[in-house]
TIGUZA-321111 format. One line per field, with one value per residue (C-alpha): residue in one letter; z, x, y; residue number from 1. Coordinates in nm, 3 decimals. Layout:
<sites>
type: A,...;
w: Z,...;
u: X,...;
v: Y,...;
seq: NUM,...;
</sites>
This chain:
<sites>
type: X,X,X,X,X,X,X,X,X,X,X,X,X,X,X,X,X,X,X,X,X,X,X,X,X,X,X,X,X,X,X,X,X,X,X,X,X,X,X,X,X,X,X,X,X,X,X,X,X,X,X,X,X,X,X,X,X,X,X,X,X,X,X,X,X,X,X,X,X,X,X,X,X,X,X,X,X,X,X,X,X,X,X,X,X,X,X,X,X,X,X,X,X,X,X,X,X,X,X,X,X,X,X,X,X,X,X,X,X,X,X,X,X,X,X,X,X,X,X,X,X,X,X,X,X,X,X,X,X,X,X,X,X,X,X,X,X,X,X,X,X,X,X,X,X,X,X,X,X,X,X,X,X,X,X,X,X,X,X,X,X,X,X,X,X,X,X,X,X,X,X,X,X,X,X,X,X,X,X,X,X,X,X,X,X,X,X,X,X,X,X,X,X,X,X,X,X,X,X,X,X,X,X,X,X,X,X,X,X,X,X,X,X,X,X,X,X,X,X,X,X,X,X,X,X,X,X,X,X,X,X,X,X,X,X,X,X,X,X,X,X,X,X,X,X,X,X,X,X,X,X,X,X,X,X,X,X,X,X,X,X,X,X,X,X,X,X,X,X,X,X,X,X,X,X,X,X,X,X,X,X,X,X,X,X,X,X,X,X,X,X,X,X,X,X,X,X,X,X,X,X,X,X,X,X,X,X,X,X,X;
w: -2.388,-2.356,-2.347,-2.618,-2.583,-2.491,-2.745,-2.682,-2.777,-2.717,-2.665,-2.664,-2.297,-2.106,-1.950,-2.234,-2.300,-2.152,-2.189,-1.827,-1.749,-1.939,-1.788,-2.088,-2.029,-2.393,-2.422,-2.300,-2.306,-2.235,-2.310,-2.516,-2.318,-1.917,-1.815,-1.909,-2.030,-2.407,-2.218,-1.903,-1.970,-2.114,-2.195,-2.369,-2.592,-2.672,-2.758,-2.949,-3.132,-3.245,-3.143,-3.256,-3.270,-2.918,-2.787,-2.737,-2.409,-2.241,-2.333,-2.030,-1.861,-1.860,-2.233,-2.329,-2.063,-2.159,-2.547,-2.580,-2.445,-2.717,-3.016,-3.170,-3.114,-3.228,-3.210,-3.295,-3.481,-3.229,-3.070,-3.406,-3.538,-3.187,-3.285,-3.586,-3.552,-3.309,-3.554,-3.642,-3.300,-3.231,-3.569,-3.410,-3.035,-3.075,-3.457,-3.345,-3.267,-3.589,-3.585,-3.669,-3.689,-3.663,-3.737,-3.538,-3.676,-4.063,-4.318,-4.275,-4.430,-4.745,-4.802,-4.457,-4.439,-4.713,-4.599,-4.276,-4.465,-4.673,-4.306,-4.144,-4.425,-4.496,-4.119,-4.154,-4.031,-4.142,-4.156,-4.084,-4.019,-3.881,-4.160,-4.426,-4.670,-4.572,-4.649,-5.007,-5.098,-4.955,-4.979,-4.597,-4.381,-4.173,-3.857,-3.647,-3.321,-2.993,-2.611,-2.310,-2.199,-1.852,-1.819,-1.647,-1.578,-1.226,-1.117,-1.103,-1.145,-1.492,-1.529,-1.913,-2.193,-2.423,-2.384,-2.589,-2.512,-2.705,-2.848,-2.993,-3.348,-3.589,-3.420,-3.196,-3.486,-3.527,-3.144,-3.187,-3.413,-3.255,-2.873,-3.044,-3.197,-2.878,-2.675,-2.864,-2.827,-2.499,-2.426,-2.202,-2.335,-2.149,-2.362,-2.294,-2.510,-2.396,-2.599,-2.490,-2.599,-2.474,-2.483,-2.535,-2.215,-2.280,-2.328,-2.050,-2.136,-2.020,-2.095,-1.996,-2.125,-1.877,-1.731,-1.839,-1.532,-1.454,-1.809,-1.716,-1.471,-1.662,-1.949,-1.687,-1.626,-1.957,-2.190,-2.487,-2.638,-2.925,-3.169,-3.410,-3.697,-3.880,-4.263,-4.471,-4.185,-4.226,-3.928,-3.597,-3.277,-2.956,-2.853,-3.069,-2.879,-2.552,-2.660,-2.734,-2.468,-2.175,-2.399,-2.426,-2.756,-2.991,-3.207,-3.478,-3.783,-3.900,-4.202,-4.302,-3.932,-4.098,-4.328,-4.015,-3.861,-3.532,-3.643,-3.550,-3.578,-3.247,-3.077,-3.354,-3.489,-3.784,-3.746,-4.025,-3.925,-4.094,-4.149,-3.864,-3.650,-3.283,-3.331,-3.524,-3.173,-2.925,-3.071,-3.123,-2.723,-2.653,-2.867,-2.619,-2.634,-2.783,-2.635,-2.817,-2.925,-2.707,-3.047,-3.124,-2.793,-2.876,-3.236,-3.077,-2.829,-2.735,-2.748,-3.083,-3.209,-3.147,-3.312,-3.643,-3.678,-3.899;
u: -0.354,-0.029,-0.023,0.179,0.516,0.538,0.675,1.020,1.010,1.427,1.488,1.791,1.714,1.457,1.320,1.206,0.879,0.548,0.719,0.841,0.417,0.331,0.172,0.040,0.146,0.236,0.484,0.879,0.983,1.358,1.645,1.970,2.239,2.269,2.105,2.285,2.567,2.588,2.644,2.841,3.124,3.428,3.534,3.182,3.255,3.618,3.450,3.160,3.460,3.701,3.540,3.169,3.098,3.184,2.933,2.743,2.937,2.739,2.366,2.142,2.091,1.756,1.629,1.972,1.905,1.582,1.548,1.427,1.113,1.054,0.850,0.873,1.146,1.086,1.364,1.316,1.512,1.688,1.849,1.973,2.092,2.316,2.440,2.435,2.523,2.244,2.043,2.265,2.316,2.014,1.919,2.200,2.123,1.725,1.695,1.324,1.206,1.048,1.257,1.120,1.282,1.036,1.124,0.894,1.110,1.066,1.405,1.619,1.918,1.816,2.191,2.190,1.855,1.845,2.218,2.040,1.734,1.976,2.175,1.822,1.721,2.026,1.963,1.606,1.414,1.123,1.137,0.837,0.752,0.472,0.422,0.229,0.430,0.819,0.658,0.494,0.831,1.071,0.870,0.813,0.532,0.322,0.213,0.071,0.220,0.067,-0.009,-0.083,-0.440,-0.330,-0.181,-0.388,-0.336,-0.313,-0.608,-0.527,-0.719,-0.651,-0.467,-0.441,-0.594,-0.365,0.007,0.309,0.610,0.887,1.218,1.279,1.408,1.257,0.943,0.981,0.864,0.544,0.493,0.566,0.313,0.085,0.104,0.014,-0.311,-0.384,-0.369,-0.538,-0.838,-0.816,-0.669,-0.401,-0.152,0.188,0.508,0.807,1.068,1.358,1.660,1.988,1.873,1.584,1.485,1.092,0.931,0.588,0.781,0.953,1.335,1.462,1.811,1.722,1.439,1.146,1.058,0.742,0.539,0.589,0.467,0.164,0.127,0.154,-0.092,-0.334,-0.359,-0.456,-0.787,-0.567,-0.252,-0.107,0.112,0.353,0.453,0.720,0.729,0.601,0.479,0.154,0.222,0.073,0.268,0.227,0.062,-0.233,-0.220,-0.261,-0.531,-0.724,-0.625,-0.679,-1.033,-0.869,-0.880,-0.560,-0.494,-0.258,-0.069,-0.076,-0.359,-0.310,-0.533,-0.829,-0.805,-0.835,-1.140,-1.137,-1.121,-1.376,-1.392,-1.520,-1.231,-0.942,-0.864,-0.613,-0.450,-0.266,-0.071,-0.178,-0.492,-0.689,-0.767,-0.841,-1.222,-1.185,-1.011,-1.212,-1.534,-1.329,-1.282,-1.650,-1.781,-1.850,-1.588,-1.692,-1.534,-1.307,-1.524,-1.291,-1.277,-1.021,-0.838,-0.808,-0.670,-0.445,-0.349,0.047,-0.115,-0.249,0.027,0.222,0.036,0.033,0.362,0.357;
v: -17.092,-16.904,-16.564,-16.364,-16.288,-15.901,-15.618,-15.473,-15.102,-14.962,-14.600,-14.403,-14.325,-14.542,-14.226,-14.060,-13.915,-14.068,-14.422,-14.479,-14.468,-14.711,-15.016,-15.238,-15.546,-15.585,-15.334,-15.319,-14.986,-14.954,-14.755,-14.878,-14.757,-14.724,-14.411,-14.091,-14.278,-14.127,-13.758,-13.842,-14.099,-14.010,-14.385,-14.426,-14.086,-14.276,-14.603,-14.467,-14.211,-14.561,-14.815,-14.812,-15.182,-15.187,-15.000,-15.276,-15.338,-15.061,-15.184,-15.200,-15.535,-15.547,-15.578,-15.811,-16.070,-16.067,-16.095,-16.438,-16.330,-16.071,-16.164,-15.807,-15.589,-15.215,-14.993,-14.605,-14.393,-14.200,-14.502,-14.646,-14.324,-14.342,-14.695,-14.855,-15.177,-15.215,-15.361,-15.648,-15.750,-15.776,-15.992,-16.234,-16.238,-16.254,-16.473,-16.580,-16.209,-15.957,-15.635,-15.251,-15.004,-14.698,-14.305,-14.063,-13.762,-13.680,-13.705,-13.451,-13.548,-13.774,-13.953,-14.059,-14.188,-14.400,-14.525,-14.609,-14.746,-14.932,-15.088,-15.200,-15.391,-15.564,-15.684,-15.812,-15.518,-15.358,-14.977,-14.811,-14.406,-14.237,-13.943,-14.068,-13.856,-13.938,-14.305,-14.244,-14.071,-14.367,-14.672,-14.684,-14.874,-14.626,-14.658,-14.360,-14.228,-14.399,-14.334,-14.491,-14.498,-14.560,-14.263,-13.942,-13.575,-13.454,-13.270,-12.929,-12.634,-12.440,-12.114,-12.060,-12.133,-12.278,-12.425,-12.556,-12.732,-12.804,-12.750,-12.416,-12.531,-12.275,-12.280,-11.920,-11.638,-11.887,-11.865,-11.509,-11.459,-11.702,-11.504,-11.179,-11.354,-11.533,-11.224,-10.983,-11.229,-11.199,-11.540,-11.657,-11.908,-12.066,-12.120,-12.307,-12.337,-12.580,-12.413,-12.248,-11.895,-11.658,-11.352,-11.351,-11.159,-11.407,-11.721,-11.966,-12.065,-12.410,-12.505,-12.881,-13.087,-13.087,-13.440,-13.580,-13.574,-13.170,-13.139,-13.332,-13.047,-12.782,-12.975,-13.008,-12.624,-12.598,-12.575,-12.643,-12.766,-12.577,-12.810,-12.659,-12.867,-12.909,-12.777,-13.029,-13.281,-13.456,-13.710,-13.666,-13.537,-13.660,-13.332,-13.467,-13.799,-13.616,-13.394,-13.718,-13.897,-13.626,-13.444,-13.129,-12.877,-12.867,-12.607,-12.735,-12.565,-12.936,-12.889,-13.279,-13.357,-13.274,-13.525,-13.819,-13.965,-13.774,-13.471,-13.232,-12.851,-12.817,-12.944,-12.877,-12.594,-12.555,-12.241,-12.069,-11.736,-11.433,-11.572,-11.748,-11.403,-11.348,-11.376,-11.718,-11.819,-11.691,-11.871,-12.170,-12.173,-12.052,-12.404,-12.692,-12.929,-13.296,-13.555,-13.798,-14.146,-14.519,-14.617,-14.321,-14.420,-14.787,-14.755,-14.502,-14.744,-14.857,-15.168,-15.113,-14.973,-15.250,-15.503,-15.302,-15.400,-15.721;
seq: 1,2,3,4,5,6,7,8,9,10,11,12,13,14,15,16,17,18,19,20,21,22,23,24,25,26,27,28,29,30,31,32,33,34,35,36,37,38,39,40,41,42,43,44,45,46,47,48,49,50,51,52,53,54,55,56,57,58,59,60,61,62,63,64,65,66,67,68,69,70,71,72,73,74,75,76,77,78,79,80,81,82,83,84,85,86,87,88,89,90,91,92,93,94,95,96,97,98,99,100,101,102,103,104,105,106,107,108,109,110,111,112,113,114,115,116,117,118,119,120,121,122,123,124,125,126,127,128,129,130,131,132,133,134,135,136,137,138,139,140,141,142,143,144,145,146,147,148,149,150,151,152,153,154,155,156,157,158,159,160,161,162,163,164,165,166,167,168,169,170,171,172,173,174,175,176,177,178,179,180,181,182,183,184,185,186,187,188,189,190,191,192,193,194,195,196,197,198,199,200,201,202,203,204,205,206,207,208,209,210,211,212,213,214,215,216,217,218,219,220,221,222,223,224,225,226,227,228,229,230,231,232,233,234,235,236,237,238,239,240,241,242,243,244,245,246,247,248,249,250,251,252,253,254,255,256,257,258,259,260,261,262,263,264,265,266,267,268,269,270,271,272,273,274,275,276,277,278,279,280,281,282,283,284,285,286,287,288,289,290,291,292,293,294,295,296,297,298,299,300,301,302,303,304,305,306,307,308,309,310;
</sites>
């Protein structure tokens, strides 16, 4: 029998998040451009400035020479935002290939979403999101984020008990807040906030965003990962697929988690500032930790979450 044609997944960068680890055999995970290309060349800034179709003159190699072998192509949201006619050139190059495009961020800007909505279906694809609510108000397929099972922590010995990394956004005064609770129960959290400002004594300030594998490092010198939502998200982050993946606590401002299978107050705890207090934490630490069921893993799966697109 022959074996099924592997998944391409296209990034704006191919180094981005977990997705240089991954070693399914399924999956393709590259990026659109060359590496760096979008922030370093001059003539690309030019061409992408008054020439946009022409951009596709500086796609990598690797995925274009290889598109027949793709019988699902799923591009994300950040890389078609960067350039739109990707879509379409892909529907012409690769005819006998499904296309997705897939939004891991929610709608920010309504006008331009649909007009992008609009653009990918004109050109075949499917448009799919992973918050359950950005789909009920737009008409979307869902599919839930993913992660690699392959992938492991370093084995380092801990030195807080619960960490967050991320882009600053609006997310600081919640950290704020969030700190003062954690240390007043006599906890020990880690904060790093990749942003160009600063001025937090508790927090770390990065000014670039920290590769993926010294972010294993720090995750793996911690009991727990704390995930910050976004106002009105009910989608799972990827901090929640690690804290699966690795066994490790979350606390999450995202309420909508307790309404999936997995969760379990003894490993997830909804926090809600101004009212979870320092005691509610410090017995939510003390409860053994129960780990994750495979089944959780599997349907979480890259793997998985490729094949849901159909």
């Amino acid at each position: 029998m022959q074996a099924p044609k592997p998944v391409l997944v296209l990034l704006l960068e191919k180094n981005s998040y977990f997705f240089p680890a991954v070693r399914d055999e399924r999956i393709v995970a590259d990026g659109v451009f060359r590496d760096r290309l979008i922030e370093t060349s001059p003539v690309f800034k030019a061409v992408n400035r008054w020439f946009p179709s022409l951009k596709r003159l500086f796609y990598r190699r690797s995925w274009v020479s290889a598109l027949g072998q793709f019988s699902k192509i799923v591009v994300f949201d950040v890389a078609y935002k960067a350039d739109k006619s990707l879509l379409s050139y892909l529907h012409r190059k690769a005819p006998h290939a499904k296309i997705f495009l897939y939004y891991w961020n929610m709608v920010k800007d309504e006008a331009a979403f649909l007009r992008e909505k609009q653009l990918a279906e004109a050109c075949g694809a499917a448009v799919f999101h992973y918050d359950r609510g950005d789909c009920a108000r737009y008409g979307l397929q869902f599919n839930s984020i993913m992660y690699d099972e392959h992938i492991a922590l370093p084995d380092l010995p801990p030195l807080y008990d619960c960490f967050f990394l991320g882009f600053s956004k609006d997310r600081e005064p919640a950290l704020k807040a969030f700190h003062a609770c954690l240390s007043g129960a006599g906890l020990r959290g880690k904060y790093v906030l990749v942003t160009g400002g600063g001025g937090e004594a508790a927090f770390e300030y990065r000014r670039r965003r920290v590769a993926y594998p010294e972010y294993l490092a720090m995750l793996s010198r911690s009991r727990a990962i704390l995930d910050i939502a976004q106002q009105g998200q009910d989608g799972l982050s990827l901090r929640v697929m690690e804290a699966i993946f690795f066994n490790k606590k979350l606390i999450t401002t995202n309420r909508a988690v307790k309404s999936y299978a997995f969760y379990s107050p003894a490993d997830i705890l909804v926090y809600e500032e101004g009212k979870t207090t320092g005691r509610e934490i410090a017995a939510f630490f003390d409860a053994p930790f129960v780990p994750y069921a495979e089944e959780v893993r599997t349907y979480y799966s890259i793997g998985a979450w490729a094949e849901r697109f159909v």
